[in-house]
KOLZA-476342 format. One record per residue (C-alpha): residue number from 1; residue in one letter; z, x negated, y. Coordinates in steps of 0.25 Angstrom, whole numbers. Layout:
# KOLZA-476342
<node pos="NUM" code="A" z="Z" x="X" y="Y"/>
...
This chain:
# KOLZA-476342
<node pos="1" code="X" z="37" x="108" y="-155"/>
<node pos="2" code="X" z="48" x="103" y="-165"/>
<node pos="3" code="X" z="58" x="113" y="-171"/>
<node pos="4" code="X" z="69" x="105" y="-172"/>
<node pos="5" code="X" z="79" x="105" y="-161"/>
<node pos="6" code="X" z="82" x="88" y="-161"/>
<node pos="7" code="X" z="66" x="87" y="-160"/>
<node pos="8" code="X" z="64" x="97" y="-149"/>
<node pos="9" code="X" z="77" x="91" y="-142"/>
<node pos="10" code="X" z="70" x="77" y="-144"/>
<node pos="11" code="X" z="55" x="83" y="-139"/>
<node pos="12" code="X" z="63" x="88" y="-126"/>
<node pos="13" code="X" z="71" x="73" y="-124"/>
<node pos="14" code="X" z="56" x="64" y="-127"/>
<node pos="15" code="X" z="50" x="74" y="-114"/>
<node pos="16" code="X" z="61" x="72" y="-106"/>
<node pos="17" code="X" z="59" x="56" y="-108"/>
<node pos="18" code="X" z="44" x="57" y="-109"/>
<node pos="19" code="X" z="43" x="62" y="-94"/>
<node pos="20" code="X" z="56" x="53" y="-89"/>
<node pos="21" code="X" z="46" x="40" y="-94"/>
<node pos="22" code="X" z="34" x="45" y="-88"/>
<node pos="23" code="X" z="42" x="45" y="-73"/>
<node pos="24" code="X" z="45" x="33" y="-77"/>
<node pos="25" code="X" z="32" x="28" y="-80"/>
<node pos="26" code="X" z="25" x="34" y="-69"/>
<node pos="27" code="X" z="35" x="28" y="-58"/>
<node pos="28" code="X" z="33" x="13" y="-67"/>
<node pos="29" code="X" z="19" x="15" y="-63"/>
<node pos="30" code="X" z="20" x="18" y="-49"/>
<node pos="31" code="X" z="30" x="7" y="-48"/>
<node pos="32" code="X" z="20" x="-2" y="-54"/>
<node pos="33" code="X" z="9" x="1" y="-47"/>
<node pos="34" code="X" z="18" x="2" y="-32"/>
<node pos="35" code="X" z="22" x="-12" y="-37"/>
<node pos="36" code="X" z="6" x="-16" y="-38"/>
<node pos="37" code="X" z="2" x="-12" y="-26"/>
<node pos="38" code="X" z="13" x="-17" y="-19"/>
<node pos="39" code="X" z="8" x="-32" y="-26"/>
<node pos="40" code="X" z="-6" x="-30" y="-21"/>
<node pos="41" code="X" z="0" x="-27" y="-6"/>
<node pos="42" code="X" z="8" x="-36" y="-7"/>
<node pos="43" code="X" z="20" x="-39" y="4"/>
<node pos="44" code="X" z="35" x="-36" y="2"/>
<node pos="45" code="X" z="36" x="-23" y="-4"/>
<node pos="46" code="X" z="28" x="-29" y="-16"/>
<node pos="47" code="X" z="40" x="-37" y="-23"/>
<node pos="48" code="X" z="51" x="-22" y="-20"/>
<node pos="49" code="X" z="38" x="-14" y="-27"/>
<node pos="50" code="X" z="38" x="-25" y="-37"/>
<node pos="51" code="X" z="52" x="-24" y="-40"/>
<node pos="52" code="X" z="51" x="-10" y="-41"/>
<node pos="53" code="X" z="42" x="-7" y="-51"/>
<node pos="54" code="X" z="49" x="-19" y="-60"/>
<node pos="55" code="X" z="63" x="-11" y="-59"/>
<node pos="56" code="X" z="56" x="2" y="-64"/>
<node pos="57" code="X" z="49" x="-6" y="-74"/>
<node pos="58" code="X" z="62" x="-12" y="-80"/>
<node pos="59" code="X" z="68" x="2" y="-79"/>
<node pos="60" code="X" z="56" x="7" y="-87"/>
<node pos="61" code="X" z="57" x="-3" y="-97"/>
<node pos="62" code="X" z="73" x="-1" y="-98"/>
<node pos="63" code="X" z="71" x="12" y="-100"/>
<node pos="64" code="X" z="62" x="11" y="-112"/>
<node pos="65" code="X" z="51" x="16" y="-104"/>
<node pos="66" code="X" z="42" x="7" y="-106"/>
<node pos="67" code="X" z="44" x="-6" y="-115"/>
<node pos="68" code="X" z="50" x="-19" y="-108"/>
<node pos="69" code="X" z="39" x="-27" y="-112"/>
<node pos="70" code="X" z="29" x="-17" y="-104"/>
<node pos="71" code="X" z="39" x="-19" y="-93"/>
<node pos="72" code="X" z="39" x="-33" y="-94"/>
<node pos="73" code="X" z="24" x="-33" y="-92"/>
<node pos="74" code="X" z="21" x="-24" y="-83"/>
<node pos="75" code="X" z="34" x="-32" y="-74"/>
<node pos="76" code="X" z="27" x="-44" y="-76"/>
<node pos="77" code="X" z="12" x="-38" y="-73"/>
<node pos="78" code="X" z="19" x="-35" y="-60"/>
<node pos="79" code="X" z="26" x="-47" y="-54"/>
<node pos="80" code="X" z="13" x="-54" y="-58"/>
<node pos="81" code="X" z="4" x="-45" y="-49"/>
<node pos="82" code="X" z="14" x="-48" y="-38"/>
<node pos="83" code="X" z="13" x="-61" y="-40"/>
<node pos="84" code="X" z="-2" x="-62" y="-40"/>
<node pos="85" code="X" z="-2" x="-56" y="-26"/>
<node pos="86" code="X" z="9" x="-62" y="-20"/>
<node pos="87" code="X" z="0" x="-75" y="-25"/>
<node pos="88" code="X" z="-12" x="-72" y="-18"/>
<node pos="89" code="X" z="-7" x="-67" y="-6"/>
């Protein structure tokens, strides 16, 4: 543990962030993966859980969260697995 007060102060502020992005994190991936399997059904619903998961990814990325080029990708890996299915249905 550090003895000084500005770095015991800083330790406190990087938990606090630490477990505010890894809530974050965790509902990016259950948004993800609602929004895949909404894909593989299919129907209406697929395009709102789409949507979904996209806003909390922009969020994410906004936030500094997770980088917006790994947004960018993981946007874009989604749209296109909706896209395959809507083709082959």
């Amino acid at each position: 543990m550090a003895n000084i007060k500005s770095q015991i102060k800083r330790n406190k502020q990087n938990e606090k962030a630490r477990l505010r992005n890894k809530a974050v994190r965790s509902n990016l991936k259950t948004r993800i993966k609602s929004a895949e399997a909404a894909a593989a059904a299919g129907g209406e619903e697929s395009v709102a859980t789409l949507r979904s998961a996209i806003a909390t990814i922009d969020r994410a990325a906004g936030r500094g969260i997770i980088h917006k080029n790994a947004a960018a990708r993981k946007k874009s890996r989604l749209v296109k697995r909706l896209a395959q299915v809507s083709a082959e249905a």
